[in-house]
N, CA, C and O atoms as a printed pandas DataFrame, in Angstrom:
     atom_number atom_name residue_name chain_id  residue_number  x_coord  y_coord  z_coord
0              1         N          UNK        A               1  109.995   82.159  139.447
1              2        CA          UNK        A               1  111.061   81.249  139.138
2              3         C          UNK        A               1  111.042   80.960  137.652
3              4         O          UNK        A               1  109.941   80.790  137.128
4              5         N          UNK        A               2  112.163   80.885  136.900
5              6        CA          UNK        A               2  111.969   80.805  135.786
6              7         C          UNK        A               2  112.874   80.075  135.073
7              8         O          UNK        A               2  114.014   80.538  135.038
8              9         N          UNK        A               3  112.568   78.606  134.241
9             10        CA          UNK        A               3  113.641   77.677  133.778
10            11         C          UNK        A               3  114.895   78.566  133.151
11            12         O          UNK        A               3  114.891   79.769  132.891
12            13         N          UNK        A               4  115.653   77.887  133.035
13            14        CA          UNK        A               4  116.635   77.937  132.554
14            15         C          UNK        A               4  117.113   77.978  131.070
15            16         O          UNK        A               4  118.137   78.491  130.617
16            17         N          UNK        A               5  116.072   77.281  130.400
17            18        CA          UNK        A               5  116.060   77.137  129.131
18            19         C          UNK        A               5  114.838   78.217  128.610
19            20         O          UNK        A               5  114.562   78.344  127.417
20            21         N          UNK        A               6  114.306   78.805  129.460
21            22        CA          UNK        A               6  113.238   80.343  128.776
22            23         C          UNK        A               6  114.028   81.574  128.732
23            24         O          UNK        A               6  115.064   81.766  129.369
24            25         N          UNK        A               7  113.439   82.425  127.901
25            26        CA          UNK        A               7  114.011   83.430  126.921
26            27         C          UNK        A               7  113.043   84.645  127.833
27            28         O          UNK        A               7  111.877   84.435  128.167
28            29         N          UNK        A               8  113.768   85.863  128.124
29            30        CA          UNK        A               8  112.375   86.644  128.156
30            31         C          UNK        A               8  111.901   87.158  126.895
31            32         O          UNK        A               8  112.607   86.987  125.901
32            33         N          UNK        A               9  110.705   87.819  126.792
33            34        CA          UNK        A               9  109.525   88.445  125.722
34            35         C          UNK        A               9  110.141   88.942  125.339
35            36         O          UNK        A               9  110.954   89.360  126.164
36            37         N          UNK        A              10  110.403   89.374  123.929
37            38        CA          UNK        A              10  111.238   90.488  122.951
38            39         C          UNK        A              10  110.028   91.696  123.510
39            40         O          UNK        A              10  108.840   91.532  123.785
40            41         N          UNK        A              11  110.783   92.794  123.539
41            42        CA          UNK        A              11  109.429   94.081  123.456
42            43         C          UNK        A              11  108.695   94.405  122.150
43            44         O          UNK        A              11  107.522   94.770  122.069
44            45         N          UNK        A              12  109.445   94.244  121.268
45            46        CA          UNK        A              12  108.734   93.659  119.955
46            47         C          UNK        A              12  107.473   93.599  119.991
47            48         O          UNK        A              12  106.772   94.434  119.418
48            49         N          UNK        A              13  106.790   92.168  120.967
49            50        CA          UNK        A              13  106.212   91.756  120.839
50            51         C          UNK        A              13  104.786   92.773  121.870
51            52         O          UNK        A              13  103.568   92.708  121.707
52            53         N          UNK        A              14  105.329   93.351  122.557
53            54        CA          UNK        A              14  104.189   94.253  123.467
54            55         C          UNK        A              14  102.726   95.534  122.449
55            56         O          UNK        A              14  101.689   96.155  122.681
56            57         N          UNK        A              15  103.964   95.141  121.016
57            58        CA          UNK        A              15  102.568   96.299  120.130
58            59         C          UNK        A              15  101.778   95.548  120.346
59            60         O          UNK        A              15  100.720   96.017  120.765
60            61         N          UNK        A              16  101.861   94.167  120.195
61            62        CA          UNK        A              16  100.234   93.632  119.799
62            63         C          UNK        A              16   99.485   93.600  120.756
63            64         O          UNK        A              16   98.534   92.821  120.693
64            65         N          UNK        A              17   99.693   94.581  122.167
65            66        CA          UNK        A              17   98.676   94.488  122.986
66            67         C          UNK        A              17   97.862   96.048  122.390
67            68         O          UNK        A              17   96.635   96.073  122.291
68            69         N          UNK        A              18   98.356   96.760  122.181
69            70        CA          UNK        A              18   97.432   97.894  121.228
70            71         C          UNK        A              18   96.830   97.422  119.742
71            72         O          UNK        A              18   95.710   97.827  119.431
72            73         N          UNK        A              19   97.381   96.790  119.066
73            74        CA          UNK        A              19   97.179   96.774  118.169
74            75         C          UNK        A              19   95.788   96.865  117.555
75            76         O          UNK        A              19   95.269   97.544  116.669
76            77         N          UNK        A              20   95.387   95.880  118.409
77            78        CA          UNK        A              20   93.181   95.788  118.359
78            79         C          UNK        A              20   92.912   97.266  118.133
79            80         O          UNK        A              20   92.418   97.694  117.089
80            81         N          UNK        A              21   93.314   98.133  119.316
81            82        CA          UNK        A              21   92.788   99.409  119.268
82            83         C          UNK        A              21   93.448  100.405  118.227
83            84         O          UNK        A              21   92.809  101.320  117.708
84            85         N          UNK        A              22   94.601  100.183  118.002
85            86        CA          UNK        A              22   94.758  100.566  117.065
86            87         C          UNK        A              22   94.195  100.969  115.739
87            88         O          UNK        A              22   94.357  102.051  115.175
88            89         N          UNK        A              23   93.388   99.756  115.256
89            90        CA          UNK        A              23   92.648   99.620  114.030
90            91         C          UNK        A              23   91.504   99.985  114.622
91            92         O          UNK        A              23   90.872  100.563  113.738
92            93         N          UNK        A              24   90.829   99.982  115.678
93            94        CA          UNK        A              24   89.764  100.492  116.157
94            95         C          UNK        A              24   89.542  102.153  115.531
95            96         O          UNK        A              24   88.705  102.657  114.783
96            97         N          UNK        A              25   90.705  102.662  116.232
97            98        CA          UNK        A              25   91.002  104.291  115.919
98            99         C          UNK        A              25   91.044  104.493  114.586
99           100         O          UNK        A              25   90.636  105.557  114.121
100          101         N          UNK        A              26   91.550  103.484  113.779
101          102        CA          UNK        A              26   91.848  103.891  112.659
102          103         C          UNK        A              26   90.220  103.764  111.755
103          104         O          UNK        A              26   89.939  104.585  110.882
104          105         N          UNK        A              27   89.307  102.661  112.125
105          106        CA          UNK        A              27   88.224  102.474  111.818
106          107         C          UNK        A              27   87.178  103.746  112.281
107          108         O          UNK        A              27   86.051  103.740  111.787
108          109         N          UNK        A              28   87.590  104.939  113.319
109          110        CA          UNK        A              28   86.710  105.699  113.524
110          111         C          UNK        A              28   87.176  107.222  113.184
111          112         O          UNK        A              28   86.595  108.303  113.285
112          113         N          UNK        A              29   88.663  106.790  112.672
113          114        CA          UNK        A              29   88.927  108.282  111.484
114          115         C          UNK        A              29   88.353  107.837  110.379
115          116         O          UNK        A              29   87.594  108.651  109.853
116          117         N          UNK        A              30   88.492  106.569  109.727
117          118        CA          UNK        A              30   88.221  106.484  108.346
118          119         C          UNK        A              30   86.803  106.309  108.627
119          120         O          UNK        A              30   86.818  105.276  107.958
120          121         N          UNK        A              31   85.614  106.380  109.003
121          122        CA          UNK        A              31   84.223  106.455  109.535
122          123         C          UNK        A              31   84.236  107.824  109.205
123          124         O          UNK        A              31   83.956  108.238  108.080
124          125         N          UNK        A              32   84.581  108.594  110.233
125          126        CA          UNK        A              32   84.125  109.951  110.016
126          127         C          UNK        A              32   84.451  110.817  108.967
127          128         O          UNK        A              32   83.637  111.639  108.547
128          129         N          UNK        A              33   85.801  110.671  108.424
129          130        CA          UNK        A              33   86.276  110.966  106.954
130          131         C          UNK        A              33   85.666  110.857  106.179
131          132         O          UNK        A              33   85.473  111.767  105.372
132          133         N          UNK        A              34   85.022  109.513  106.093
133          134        CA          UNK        A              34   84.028  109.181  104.596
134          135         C          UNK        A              34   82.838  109.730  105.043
135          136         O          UNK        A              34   82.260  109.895  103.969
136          137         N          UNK        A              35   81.978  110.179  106.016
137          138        CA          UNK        A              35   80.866  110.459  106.842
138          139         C          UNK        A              35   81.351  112.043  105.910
139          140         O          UNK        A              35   80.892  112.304  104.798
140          141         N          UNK        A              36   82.112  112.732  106.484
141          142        CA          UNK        A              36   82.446  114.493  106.008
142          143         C          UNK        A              36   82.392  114.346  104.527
143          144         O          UNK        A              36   81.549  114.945  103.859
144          145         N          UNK        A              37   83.456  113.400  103.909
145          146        CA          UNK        A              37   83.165  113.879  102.827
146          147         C          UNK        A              37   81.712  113.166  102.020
147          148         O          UNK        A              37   81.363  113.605  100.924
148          149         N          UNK        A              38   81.303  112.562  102.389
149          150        CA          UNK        A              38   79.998  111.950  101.530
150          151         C          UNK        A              38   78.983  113.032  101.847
151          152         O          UNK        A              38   78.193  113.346  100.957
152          153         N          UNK        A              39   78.926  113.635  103.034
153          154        CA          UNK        A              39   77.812  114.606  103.527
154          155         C          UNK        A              39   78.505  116.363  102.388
155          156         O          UNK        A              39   77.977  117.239  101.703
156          157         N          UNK        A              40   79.504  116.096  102.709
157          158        CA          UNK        A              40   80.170  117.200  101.487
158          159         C          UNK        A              40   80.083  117.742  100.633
159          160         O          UNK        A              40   79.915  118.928  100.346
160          161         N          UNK        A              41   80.286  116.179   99.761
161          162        CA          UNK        A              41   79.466  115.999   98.268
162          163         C          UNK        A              41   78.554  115.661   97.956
163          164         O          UNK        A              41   78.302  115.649   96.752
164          165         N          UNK        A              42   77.480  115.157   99.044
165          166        CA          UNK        A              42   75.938  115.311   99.186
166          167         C          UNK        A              42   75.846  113.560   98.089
167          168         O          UNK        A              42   75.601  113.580   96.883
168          169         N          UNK        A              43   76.078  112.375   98.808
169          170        CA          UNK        A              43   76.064  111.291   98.576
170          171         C          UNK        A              43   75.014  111.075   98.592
171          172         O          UNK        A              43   74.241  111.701   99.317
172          173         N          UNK        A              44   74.642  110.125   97.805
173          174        CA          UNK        A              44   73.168  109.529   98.330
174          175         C          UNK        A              44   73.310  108.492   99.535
175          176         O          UNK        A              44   74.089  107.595   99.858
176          177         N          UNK        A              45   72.213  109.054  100.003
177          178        CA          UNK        A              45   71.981  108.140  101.845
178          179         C          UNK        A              45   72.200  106.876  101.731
179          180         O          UNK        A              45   72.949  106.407  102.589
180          181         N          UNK        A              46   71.705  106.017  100.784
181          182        CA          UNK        A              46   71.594  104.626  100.720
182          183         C          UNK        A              46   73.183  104.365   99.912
183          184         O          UNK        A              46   73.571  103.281  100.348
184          185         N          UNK        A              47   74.038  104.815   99.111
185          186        CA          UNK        A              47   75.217  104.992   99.110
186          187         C          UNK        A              47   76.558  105.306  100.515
187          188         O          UNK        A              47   77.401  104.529  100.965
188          189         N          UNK        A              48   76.321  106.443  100.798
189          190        CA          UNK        A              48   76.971  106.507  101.917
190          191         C          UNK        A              48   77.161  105.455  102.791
191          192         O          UNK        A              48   78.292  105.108  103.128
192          193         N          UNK        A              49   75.766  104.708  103.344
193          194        CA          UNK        A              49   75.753  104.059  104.245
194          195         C          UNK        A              49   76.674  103.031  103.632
195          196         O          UNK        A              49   77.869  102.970  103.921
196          197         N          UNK        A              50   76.018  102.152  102.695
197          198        CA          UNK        A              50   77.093  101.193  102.191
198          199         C          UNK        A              50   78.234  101.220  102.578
199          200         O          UNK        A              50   78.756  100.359  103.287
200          201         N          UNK        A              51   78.986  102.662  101.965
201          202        CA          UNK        A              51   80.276  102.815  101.796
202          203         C          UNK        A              51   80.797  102.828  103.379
203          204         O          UNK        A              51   81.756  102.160  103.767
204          205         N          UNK        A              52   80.004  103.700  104.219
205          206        CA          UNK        A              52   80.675  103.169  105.772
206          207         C          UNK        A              52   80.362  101.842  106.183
207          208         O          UNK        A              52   81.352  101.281  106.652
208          209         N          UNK        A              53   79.278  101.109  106.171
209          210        CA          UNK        A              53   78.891   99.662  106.174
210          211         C          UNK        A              53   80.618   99.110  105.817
211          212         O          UNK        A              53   81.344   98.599  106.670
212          213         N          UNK        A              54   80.944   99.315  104.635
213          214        CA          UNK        A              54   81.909   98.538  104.083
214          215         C          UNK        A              54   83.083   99.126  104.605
215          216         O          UNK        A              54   83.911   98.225  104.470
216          217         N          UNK        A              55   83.905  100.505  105.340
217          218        CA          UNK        A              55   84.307  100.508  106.064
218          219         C          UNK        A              55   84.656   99.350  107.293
219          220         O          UNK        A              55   85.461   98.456  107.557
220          221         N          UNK        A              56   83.244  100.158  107.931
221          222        CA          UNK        A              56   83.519   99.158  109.281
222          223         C          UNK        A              56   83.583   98.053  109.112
223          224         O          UNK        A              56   83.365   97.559  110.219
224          225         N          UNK        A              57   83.865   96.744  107.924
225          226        CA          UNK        A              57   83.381   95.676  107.781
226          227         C          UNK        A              57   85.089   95.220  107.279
227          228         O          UNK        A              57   85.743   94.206  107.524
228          229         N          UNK        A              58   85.381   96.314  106.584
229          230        CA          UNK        A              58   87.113   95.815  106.611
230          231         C          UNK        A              58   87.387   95.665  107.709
231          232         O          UNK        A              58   87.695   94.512  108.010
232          233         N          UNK        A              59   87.415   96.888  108.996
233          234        CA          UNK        A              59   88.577   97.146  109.728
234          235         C          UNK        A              59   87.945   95.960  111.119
235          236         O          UNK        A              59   88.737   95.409  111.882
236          237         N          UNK        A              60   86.508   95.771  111.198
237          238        CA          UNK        A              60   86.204   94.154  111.529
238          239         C          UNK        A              60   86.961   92.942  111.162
239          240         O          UNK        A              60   87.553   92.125  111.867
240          241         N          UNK        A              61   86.800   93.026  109.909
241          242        CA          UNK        A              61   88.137   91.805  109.185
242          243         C          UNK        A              61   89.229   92.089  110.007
243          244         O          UNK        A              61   89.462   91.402  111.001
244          245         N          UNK        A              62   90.043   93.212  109.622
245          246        CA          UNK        A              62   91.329   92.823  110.370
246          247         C          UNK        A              62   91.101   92.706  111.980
247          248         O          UNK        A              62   91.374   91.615  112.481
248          249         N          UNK        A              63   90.786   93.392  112.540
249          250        CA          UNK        A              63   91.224   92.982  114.245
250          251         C          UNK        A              63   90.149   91.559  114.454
251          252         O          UNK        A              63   89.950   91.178  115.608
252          253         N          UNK        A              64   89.379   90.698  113.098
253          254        CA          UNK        A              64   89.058   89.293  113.753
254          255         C          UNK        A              64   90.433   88.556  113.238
255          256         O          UNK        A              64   90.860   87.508  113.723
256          257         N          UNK        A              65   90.794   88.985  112.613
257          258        CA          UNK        A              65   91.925   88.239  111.842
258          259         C          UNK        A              65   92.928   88.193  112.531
259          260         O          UNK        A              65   93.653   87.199  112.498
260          261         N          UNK        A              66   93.275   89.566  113.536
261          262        CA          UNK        A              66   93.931   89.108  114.280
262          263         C          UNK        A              66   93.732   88.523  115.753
263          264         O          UNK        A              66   94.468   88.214  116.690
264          265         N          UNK        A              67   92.497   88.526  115.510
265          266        CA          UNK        A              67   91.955   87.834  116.988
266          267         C          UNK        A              67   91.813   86.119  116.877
267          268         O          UNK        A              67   91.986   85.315  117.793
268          269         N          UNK        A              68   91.500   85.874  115.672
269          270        CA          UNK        A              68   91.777   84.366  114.438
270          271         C          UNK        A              68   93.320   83.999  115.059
271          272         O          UNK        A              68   93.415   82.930  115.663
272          273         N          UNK        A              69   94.134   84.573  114.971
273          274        CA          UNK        A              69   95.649   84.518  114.515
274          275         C          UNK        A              69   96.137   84.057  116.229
275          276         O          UNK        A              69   96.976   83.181  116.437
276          277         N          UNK        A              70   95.624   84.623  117.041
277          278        CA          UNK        A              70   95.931   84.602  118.422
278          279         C          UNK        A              70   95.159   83.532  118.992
279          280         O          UNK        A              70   95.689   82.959  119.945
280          281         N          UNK        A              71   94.020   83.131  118.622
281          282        CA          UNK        A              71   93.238   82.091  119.205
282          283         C          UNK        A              71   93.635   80.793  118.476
283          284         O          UNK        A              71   93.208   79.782  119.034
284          285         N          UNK        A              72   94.547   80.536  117.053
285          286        CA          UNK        A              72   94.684   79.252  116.868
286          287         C          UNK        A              72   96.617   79.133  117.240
287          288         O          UNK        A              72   97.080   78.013  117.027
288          289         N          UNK        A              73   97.401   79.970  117.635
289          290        CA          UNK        A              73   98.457   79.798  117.582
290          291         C          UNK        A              73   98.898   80.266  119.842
291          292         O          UNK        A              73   98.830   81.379  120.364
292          293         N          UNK        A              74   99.142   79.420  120.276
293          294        CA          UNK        A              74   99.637   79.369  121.539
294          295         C          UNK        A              74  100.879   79.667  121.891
295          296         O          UNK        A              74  101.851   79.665  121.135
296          297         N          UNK        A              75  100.870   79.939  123.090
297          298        CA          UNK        A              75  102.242   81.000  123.559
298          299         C          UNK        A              75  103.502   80.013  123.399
299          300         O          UNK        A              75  103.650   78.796  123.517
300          301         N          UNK        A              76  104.353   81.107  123.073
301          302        CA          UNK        A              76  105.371   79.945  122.682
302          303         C          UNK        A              76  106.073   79.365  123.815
303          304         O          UNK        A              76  106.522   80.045  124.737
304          305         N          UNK        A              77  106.148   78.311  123.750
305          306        CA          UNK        A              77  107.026   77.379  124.941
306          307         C          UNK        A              77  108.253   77.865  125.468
307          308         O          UNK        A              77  108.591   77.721  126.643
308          309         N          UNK        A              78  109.054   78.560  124.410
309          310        CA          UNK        A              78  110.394   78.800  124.610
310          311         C          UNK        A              78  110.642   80.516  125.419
311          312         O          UNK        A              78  111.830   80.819  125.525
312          313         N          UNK        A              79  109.801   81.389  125.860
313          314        CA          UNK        A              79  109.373   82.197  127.117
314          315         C          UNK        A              79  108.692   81.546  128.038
315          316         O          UNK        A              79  107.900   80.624  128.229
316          317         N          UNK        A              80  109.771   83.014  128.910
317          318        CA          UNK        A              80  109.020   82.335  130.456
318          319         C          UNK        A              80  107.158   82.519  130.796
319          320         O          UNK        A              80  106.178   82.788  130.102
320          321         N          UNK        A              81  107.300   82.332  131.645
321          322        CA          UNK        A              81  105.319   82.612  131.582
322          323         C          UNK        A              81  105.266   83.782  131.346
323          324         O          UNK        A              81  104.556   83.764  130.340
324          325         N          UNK        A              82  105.557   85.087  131.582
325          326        CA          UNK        A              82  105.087   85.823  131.483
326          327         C          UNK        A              82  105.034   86.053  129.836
327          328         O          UNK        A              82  104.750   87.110  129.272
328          329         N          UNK        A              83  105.384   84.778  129.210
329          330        CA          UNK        A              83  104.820   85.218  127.722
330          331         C          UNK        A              83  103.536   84.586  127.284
331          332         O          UNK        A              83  102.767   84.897  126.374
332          333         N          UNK        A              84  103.492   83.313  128.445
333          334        CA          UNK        A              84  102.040   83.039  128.268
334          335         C          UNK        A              84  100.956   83.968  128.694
335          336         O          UNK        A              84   99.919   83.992  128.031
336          337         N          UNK        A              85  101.080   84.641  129.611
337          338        CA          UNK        A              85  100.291   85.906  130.218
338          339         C          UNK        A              85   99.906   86.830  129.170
339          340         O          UNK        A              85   98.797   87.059  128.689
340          341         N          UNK        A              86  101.686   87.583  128.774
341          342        CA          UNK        A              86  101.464   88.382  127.313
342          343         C          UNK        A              86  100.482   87.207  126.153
343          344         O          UNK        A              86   99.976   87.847  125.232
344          345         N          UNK        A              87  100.293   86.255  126.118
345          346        CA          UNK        A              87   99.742   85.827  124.856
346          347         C          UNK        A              87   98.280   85.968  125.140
347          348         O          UNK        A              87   97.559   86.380  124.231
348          349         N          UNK        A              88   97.702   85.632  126.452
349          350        CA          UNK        A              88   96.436   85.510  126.928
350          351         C          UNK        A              88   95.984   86.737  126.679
351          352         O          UNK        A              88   95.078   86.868  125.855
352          353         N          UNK        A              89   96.684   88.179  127.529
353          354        CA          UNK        A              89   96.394   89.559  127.532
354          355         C          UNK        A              89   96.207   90.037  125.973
355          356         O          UNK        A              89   95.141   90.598  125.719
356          357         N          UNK        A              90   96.821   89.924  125.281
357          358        CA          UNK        A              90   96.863   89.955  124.102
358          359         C          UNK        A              90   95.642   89.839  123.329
359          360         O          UNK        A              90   95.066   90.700  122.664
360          361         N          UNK        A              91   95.253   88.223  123.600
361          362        CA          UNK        A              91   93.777   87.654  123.144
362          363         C          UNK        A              91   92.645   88.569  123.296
363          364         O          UNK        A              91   91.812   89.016  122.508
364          365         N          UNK        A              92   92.945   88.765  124.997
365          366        CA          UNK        A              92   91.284   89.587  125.334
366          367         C          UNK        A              92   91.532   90.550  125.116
367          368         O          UNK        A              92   90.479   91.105  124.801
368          369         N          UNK        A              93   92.623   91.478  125.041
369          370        CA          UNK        A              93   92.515   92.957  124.613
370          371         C          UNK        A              93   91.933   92.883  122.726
371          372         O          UNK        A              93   91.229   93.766  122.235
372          373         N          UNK        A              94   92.323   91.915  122.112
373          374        CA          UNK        A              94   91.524   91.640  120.744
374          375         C          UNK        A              94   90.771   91.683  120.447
375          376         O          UNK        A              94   90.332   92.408  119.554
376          377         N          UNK        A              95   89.942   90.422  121.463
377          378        CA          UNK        A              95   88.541   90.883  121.564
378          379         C          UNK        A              95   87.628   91.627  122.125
379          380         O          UNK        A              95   86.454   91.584  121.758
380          381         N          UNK        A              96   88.063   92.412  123.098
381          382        CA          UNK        A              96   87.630   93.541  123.522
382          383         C          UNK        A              96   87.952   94.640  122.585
383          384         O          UNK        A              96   87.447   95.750  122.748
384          385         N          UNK        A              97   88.490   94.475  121.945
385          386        CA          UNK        A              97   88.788   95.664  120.887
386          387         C          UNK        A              97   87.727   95.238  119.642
387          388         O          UNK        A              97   87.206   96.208  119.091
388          389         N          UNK        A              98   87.390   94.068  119.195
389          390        CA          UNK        A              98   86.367   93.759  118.112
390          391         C          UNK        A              98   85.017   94.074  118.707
391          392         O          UNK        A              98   84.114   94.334  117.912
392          393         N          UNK        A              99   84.763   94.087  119.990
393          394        CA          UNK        A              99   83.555   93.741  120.570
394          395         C          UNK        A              99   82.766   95.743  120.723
395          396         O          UNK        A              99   81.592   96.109  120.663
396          397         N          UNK        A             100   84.452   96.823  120.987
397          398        CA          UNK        A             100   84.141   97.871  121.458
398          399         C          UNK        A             100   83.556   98.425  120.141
399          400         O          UNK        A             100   82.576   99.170  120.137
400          401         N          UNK        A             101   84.460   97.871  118.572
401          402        CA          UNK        A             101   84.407   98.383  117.314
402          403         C          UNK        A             101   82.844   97.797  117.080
403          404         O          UNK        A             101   82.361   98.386  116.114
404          405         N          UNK        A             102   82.222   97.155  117.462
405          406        CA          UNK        A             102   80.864   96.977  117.237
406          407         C          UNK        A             102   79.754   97.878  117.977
407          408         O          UNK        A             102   78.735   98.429  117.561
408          409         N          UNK        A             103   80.246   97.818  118.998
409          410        CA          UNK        A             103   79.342   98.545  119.734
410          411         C          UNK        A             103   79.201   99.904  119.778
411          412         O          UNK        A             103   78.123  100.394  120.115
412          413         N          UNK        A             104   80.230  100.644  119.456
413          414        CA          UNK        A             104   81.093  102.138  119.662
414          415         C          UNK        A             104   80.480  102.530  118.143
415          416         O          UNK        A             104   79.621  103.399  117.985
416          417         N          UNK        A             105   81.029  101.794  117.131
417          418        CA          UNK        A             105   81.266  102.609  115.728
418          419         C          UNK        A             105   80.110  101.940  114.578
419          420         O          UNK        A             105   80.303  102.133  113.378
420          421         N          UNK        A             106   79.024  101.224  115.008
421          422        CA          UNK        A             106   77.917  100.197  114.215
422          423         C          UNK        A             106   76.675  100.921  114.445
423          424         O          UNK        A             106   75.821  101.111  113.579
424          425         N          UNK        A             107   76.599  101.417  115.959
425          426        CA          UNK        A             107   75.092  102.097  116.004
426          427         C          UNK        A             107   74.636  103.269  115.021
427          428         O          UNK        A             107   73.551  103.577  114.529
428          429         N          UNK        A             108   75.983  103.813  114.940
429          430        CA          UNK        A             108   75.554  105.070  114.263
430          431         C          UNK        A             108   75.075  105.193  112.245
431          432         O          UNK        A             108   74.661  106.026  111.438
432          433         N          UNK        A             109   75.558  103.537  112.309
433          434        CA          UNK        A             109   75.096  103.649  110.761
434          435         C          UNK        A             109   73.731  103.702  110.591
435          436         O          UNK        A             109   73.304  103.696  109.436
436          437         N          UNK        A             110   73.068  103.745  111.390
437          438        CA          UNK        A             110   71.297  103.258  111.747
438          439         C          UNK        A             110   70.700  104.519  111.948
439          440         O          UNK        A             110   69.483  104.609  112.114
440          441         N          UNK        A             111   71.629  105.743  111.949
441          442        CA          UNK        A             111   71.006  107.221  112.182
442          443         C          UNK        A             111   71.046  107.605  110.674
443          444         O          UNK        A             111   71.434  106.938  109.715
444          445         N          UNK        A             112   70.536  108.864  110.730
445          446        CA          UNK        A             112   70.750  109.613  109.168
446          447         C          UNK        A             112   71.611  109.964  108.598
447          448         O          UNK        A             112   72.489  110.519  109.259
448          449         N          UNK        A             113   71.756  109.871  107.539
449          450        CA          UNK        A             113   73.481  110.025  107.440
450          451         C          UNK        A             113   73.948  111.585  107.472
451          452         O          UNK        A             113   74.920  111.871  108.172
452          453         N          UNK        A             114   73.319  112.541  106.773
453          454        CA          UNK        A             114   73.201  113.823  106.937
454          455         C          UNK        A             114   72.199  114.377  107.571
455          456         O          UNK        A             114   71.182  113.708  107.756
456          457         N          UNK        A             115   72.274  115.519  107.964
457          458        CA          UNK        A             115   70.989  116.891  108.009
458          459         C          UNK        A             115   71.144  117.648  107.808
459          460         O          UNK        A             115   70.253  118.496  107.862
């Protein structure tokens, strides 16, 4: 049942249920990119790492930022629930997307960087 005065969800608004993963993916091309070419040009180990360290540490920033962005701003009143749903789904796909980018793409800075 749905008031009278609610709007449905623009589709607009459905990227931001990828979006987390989005930058995820994008955090594990630009990982392995800088991984090829630092091993390439024969980086120094304690360099390299940095430089992916500081990688993964942007693309952390953004999907907390947008996980920040979703946890202080609430579904808007003026959709029907199912935009409160979309706002909730939204949230945890965020943080399940910050939580996978830790776990997935962090261990491997702790191996060697070349052989």
């Amino acid at each position: 049942m749905s008031n009278a005065n609610s709007r449905t969800v623009p589709p607009r608004r459905l990227w931001w249920l990828g979006a987390g993963f989005v930058v995820w993916c994008s955090a594990l091309c630009a990982l392995y990119a800088v991984h090829a070419i630092g091993c390439a040009f024969a980086w120094s180990g304690g360099g390299l790492r940095t430089t992916l360290f500081g990688v993964l540490v942007l693309h952390l920033l953004v999907v907390g930022w947008m996980w920040r962005n979703f946890a202080r701003s609430g579904p808007d009143p003026l959709f029907s629930p199912t935009g409160a749903f979309l706002h909730v789904a939204i949230f945890w796909v965020t943080i399940a997307a910050f939580v996978s980018t830790v776990l997935v793409l962090a261990p491997p800075l702790l191996l060697t960087p070349c052989l």
